[in-house]
Backbone as CSV, one residue per row, in Angstrom:
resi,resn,N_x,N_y,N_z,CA_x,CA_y,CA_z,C_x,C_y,C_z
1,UNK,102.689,96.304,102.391,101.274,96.461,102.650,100.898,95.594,103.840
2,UNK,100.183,96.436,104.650,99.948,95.198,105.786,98.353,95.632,106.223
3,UNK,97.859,95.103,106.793,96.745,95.912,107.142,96.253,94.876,109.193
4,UNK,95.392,95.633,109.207,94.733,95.492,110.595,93.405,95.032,110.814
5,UNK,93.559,92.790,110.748,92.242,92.997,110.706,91.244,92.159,112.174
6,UNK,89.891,92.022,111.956,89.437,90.997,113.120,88.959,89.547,112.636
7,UNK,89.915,88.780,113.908,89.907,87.249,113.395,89.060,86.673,114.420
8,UNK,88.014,85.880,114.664,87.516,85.366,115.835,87.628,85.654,116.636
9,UNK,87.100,87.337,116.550,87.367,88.101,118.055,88.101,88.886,118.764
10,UNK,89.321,88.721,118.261,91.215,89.438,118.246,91.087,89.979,116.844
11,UNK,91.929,91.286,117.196,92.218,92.028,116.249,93.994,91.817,115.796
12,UNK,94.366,91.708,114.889,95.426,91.318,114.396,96.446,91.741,113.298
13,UNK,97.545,92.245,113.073,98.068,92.822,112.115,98.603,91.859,111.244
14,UNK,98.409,91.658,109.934,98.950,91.022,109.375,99.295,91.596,107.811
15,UNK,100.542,90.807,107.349,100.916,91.054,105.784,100.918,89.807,105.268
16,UNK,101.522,90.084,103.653,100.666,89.157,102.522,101.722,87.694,103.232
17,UNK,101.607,86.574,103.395,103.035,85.411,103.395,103.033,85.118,105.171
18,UNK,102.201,85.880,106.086,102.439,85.157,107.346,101.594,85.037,108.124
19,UNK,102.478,83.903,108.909,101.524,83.076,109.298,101.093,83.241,110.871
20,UNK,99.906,82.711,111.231,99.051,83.776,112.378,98.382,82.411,113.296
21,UNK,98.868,82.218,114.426,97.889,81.621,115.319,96.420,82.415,116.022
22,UNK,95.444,81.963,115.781,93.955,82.371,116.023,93.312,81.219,116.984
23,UNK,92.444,81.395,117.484,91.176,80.366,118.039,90.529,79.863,117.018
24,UNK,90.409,78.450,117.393,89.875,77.430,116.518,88.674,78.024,115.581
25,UNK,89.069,77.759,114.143,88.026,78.252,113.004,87.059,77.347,112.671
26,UNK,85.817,76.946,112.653,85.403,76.025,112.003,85.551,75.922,110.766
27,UNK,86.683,75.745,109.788,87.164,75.376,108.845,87.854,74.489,108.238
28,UNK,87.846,72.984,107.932,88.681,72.330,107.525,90.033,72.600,107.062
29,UNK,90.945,71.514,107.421,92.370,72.161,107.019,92.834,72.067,105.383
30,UNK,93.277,73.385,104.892,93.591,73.149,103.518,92.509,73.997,102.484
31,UNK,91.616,74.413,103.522,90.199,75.690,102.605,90.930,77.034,103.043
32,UNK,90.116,77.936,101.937,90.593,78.992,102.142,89.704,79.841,102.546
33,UNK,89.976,80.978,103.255,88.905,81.698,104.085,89.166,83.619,104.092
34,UNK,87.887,84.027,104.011,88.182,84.942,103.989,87.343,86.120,104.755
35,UNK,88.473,87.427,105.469,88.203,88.237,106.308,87.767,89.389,106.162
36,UNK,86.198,89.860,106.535,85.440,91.012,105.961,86.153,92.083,106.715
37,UNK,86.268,92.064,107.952,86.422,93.276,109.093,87.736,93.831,109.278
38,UNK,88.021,94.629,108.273,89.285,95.208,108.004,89.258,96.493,108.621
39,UNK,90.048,96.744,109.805,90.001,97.772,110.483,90.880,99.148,110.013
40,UNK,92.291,98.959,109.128,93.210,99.491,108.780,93.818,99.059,107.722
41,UNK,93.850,99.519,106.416,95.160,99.481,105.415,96.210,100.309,105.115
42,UNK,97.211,99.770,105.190,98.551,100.485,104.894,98.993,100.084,103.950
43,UNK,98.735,100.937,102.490,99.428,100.702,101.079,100.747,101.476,100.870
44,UNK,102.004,100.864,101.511,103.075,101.850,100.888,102.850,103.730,101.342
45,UNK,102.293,103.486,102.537,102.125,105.033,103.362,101.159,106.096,103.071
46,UNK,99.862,105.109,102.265,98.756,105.303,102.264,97.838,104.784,103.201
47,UNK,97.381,105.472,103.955,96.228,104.346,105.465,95.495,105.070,105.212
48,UNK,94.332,103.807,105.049,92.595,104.119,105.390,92.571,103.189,106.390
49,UNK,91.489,103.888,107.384,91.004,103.850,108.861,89.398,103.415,108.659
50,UNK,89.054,102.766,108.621,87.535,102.440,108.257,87.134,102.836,110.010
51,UNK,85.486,103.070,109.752,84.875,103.583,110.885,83.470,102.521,110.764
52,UNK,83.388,101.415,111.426,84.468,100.660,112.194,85.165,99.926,110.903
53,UNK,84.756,99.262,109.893,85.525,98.731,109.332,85.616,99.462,107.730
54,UNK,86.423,98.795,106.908,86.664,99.369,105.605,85.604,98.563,104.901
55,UNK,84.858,99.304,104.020,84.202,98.729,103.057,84.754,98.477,101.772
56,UNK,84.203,96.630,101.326,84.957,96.295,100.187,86.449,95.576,100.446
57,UNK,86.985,95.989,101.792,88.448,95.286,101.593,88.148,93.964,102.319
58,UNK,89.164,93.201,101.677,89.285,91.638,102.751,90.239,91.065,102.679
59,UNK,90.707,90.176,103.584,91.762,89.197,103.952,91.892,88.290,103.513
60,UNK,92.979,87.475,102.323,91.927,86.136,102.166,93.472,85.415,103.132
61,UNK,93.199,83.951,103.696,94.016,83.118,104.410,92.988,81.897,104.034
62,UNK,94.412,80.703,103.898,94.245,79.118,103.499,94.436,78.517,105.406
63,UNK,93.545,77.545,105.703,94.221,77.146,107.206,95.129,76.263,106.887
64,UNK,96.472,76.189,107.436,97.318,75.172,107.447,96.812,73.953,108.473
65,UNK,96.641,74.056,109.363,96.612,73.152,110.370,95.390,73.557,111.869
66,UNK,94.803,72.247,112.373,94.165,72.930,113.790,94.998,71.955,114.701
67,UNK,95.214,73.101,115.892,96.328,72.054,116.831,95.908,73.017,118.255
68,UNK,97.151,72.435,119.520,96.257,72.733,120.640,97.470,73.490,121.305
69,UNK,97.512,74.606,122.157,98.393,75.578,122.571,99.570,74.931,123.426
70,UNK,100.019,75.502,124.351,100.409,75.068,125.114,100.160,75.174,126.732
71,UNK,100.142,73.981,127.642,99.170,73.805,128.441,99.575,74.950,129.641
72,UNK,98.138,75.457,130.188,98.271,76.496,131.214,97.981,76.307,132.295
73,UNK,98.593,76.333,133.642,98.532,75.518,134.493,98.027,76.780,135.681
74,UNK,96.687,76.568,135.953,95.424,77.550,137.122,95.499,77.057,138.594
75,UNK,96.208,77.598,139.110,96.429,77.081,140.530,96.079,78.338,141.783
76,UNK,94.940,77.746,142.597,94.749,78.574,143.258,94.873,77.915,144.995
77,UNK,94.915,78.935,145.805,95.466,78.731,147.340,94.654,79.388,148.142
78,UNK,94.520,79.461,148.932,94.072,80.260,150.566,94.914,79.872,151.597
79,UNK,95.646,80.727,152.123,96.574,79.950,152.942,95.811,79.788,154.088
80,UNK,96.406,79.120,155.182,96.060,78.958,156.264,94.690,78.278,156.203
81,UNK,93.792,77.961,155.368,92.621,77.368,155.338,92.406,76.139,154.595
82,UNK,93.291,75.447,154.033,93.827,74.125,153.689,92.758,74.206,151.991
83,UNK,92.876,75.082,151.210,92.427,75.193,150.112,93.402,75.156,149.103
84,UNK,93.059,74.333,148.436,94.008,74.027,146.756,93.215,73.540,146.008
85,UNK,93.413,74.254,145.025,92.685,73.264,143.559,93.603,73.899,142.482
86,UNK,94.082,72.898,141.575,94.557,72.929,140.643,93.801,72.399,138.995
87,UNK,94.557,73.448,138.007,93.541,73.565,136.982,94.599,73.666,136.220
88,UNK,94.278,72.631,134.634,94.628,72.753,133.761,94.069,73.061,132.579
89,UNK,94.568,74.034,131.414,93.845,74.383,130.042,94.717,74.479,128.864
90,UNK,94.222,73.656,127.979,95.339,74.293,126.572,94.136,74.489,125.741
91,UNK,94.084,75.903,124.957,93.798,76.435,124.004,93.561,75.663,123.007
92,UNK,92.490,76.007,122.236,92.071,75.371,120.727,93.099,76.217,119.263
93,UNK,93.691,75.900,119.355,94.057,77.071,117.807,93.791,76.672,116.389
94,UNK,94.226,77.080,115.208,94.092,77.356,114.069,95.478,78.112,113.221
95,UNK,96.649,77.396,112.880,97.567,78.048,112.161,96.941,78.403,111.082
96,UNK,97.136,79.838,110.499,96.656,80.383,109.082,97.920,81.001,108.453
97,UNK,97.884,80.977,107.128,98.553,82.083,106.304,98.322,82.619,105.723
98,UNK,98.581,84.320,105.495,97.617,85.376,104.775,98.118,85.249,103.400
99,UNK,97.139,84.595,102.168,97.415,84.544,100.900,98.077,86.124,100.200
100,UNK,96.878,87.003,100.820,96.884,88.306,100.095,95.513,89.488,100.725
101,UNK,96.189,90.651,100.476,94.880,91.496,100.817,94.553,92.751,100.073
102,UNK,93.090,92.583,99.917,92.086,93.543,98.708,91.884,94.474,99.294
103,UNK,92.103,95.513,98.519,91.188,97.157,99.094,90.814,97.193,97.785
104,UNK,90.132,96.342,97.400,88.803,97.007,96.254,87.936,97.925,96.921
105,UNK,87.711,99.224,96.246,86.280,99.722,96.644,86.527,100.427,97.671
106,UNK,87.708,100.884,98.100,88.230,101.782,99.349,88.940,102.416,98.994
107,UNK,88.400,103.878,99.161,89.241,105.133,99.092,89.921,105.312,100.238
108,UNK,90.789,105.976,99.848,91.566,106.771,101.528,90.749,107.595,102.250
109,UNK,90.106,107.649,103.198,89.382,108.040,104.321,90.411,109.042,105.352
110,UNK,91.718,109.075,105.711,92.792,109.328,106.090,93.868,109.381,106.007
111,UNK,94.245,110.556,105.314,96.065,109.954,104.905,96.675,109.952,106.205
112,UNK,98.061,109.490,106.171,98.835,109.769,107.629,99.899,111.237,107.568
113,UNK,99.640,111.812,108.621,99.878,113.397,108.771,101.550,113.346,108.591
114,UNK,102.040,114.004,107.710,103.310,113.979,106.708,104.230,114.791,108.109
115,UNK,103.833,116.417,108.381,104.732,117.174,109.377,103.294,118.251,109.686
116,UNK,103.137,118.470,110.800,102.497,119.511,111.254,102.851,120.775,110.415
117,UNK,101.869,121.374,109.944,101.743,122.750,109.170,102.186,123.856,110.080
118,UNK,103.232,124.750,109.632,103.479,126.076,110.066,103.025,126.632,110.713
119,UNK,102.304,127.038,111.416,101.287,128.505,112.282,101.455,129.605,111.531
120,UNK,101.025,130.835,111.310,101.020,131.938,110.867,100.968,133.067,112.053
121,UNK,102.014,133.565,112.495,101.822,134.732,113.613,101.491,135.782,113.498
C-alpha cells in the first residue's frame, strides 16, 4: 500500500515504515503528525484518485529529527566586467517516518484499467 501525498508543499510518495526528508515542520521532535491531502491510494491494485484530494484518508508520521541539508553553493559571474558574488544556502529539513495510512471513508473513484476492451467490427 503506498499512497501519494502533500507535505509542506511537495507532493510525495510514500509507504507504511519510510522515512522522508521534507522542509522544516513546525513540530517538535518525537510528536506525531498527521496528513489530510491525500492525492492517491494504492491498496494492493486498488487506486483511488481523489479530485483534488481523497476524502477521509490520511497520513499519520512521528518527526524523528530537524536538521540542515547540505550546503549549496550560488555563484554568479559576468565576464569581462569584473562581477562575482558568491552565495551560500543549506536547507531547513525535517526527517519523518510514515507510521501508517487510512482510507477510511474512501471509495474507489477509479480502478486502474486491467487490458483495453475488444472493439466489435
Amino acid at each position: 500500500m503506498y499512497a501519494i501525498v502533500e507535505i509542506a508543499g511537495q507532493q510525495f510518495k510514500v509507504s507504511k515504515d519510510q522515512k522522508v526528508f521534507v522542509h522544516r515542520l513546525a513540530t517538535e521532535e518525537g510528536n506525531k503528525v498527521s496528513f489530510d491531502k491525500v492525492m492517491l491510494l494504492d491498496d494492493n491494485g486498488t487506486v483511488t484518485i481523489g479530485a483534488p484530494a481523497i476524502e477521509g484518508a490520511s497520513v499519520e508520521a512521528k518527526v524523528l529529527q530537524h536538521l540542515k541539508g547540505d550546503k549549496v553553493i550560488v555563484f554568479k559571474k559576468k565576464r569581462r566586467k569584473g562581477y562575482k558574488k558568491k552565495n551560500g544556502h543549506r536547507q531547513s529539513l525535517t526527517q519523518i517516518v510514515i507510521e501508517g495510512i487510512s482510507a477510511s471513508g474512501s471509495a474507489p473513484k477509479k480502478k486502474a484499467a486491467k487490458k483495453a476492451e475488444t472493439t466489435e467490427e
